[in-house]
C-alpha positions as CSV (number, residue, x, y, z in Angstrom):
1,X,1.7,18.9,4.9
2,X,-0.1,16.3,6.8
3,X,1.2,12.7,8.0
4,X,-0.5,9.4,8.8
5,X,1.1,6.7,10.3
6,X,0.0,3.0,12.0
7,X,1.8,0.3,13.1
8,X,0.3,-3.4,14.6
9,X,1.4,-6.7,14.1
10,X,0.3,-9.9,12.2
11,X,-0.4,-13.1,13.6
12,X,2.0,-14.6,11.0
13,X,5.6,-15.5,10.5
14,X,7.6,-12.8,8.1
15,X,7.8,-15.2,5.3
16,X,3.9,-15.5,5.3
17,X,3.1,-12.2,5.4
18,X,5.7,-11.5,2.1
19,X,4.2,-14.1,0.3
20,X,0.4,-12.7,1.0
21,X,1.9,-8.7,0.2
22,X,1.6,-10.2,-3.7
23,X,-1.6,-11.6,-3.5
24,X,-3.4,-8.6,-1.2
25,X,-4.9,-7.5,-4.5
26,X,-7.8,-8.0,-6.2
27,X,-9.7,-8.4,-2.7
28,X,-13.4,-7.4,-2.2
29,X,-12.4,-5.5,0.8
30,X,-10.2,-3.0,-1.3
31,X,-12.4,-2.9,-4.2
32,X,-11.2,0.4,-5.3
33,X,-7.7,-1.2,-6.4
34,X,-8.9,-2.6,-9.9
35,X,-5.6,-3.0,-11.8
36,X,-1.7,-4.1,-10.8
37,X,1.3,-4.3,-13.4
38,X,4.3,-5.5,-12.8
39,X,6.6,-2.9,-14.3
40,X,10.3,-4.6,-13.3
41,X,11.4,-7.0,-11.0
42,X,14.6,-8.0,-10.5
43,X,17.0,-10.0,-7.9
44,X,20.0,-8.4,-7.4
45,X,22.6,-11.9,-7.7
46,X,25.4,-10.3,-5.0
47,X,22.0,-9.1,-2.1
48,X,19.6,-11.5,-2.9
49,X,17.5,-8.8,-2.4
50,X,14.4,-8.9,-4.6
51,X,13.0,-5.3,-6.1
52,X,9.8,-5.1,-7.6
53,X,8.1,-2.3,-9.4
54,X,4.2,-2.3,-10.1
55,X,1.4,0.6,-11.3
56,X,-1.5,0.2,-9.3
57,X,-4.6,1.4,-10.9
58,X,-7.5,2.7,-8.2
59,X,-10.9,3.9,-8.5
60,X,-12.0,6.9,-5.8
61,X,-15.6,8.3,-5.2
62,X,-14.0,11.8,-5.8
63,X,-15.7,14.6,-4.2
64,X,-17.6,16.9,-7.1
65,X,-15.5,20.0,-5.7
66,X,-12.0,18.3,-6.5
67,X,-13.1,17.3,-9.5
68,X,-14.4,20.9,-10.5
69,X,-11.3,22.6,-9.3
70,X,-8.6,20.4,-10.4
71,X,-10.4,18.2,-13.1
72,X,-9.4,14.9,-14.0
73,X,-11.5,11.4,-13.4
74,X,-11.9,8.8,-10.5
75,X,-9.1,6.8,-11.9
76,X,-6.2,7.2,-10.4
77,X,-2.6,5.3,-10.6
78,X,-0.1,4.9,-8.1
79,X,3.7,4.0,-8.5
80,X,5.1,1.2,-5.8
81,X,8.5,0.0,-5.5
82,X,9.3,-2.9,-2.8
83,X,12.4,-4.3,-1.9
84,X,12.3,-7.9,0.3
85,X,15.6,-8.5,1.6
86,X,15.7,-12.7,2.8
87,X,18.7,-12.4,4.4
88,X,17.5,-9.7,7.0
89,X,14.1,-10.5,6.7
90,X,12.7,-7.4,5.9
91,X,10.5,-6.1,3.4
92,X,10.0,-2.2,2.6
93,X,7.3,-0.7,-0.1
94,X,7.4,3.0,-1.1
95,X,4.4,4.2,-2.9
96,X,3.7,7.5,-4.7
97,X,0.8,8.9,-6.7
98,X,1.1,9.1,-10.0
99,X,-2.6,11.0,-11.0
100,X,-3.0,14.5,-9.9
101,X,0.7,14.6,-9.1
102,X,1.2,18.2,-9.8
103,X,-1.9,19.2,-7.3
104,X,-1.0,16.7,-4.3
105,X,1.7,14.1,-3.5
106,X,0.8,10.9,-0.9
107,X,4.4,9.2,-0.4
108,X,3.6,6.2,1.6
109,X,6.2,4.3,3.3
110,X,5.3,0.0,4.5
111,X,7.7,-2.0,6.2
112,X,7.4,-5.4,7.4
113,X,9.6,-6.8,10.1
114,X,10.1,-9.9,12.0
115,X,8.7,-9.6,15.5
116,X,9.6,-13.8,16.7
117,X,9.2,-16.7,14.7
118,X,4.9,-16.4,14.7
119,X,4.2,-12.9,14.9
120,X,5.3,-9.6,12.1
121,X,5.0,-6.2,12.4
122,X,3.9,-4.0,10.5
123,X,4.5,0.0,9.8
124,X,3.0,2.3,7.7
125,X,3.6,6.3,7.0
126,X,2.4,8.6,4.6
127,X,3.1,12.3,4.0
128,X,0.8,14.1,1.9
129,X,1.1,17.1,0.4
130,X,-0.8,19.8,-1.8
131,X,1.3,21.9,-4.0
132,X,-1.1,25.0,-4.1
133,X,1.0,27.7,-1.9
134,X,-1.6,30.4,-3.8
135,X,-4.5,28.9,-1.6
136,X,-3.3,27.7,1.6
137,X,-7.3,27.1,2.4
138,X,-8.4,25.0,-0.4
139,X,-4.5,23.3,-0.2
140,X,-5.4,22.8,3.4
141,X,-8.8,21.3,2.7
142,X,-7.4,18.8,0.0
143,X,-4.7,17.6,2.1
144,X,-7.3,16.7,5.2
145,X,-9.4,15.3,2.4
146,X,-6.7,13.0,1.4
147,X,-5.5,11.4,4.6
148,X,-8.9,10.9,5.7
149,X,-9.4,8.6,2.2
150,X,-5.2,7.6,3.2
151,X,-6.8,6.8,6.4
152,X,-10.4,5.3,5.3
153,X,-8.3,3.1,2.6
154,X,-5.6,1.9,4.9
155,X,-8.1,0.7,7.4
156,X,-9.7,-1.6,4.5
157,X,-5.8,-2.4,3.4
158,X,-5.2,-4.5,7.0
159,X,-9.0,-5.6,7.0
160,X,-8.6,-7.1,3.5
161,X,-4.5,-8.3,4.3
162,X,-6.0,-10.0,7.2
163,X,-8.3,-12.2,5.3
164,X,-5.6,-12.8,2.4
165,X,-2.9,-14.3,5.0
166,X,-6.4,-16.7,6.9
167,X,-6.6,-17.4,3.4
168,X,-3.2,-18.5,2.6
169,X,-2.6,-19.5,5.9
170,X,-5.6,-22.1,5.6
171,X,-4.5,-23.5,2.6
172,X,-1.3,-24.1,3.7
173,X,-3.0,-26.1,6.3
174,X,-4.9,-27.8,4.4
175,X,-2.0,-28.9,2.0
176,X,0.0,-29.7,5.0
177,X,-3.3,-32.3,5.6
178,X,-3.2,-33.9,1.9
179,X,0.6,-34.4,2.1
């Protein structure tokens, strides 16, 4: 089993940064997310608290080995469940892969918390894990494989959040202006 985590904050207030988590995608800096479906959302009338359940749909550059040895395609799907809580102001996503499930698991853990009234932060796991205990080697070799991509696609996920929440943060400026 191998881990990544990160954690940094956003120049942003909390509410900000949970409107921008559902507009992050599509974004040309994480081109390989191509598809998001809402599966269920629902507010729960006693919490408040607001869960959401989507299917991302990705596209990797596979490497021609994994694709030999465990078959399959460079479409990939991923299951994400988020919970955003108002009254405590904080916001969690779980993610899991869906595609290739019975070769490797990636369960991914974001949580967004209020840091002052300007400023969020911003913390992000993942445990991955192949499921081949016949070859530790190759099961090795995926899993370093896979959080390098984790690790390559999480670096694009901030670089492309970033430029969602100057987005968003410039329009609200800008309306702010008009009004």
């Amino acid at each position: 089993m191998h881990f990544f985590s990160q954690a940094f904050d956003y120049e942003h207030p909390w509410s900000h940064v949970v409107i921008g988590m559902w507009h992050k995608y599509p974004n040309p800096k994480c081109s390989h997310v191509i598809s998001i479906d809402v599966v269920d959302r629902s507010v729960d009338p006693k919490t408040g608290i607001i869960r959401t359940e989507r299917v991302l749909g990705c596209k990797q550059k596979t490497p021609t080995w994994i694709v030999k040895l465990f078959g399959g395609s460079e479409d990939a799907f991923v299951r994400e469940i988020s919970f955003v809580d108002p009254a405590t102001q904080n916001a969690t996503i779980t993610s899991v892969n869906l595609s290739l499930s019975q070769f490797a698991t990636c369960y991914e853990r974001i949580q967004y918390s209020p840091l002052s009234t300007s400023r969020t932060q911003f913390s992000q796991t993942a445990e991955i894990q192949a499921r081949m205990t016949l070859w530790r080697t190759a099961s090795d070799g995926l899993e370093k494989w896979l959080v390098q991509r984790f690790e390559q696609n999480a670096h694009l996920g901030k670089l492309g959040f970033t430029d969602v929440l100057r987005t968003l943060w410039e329009e609200r400026q800008m309306q702010r202006a008009h009004s």
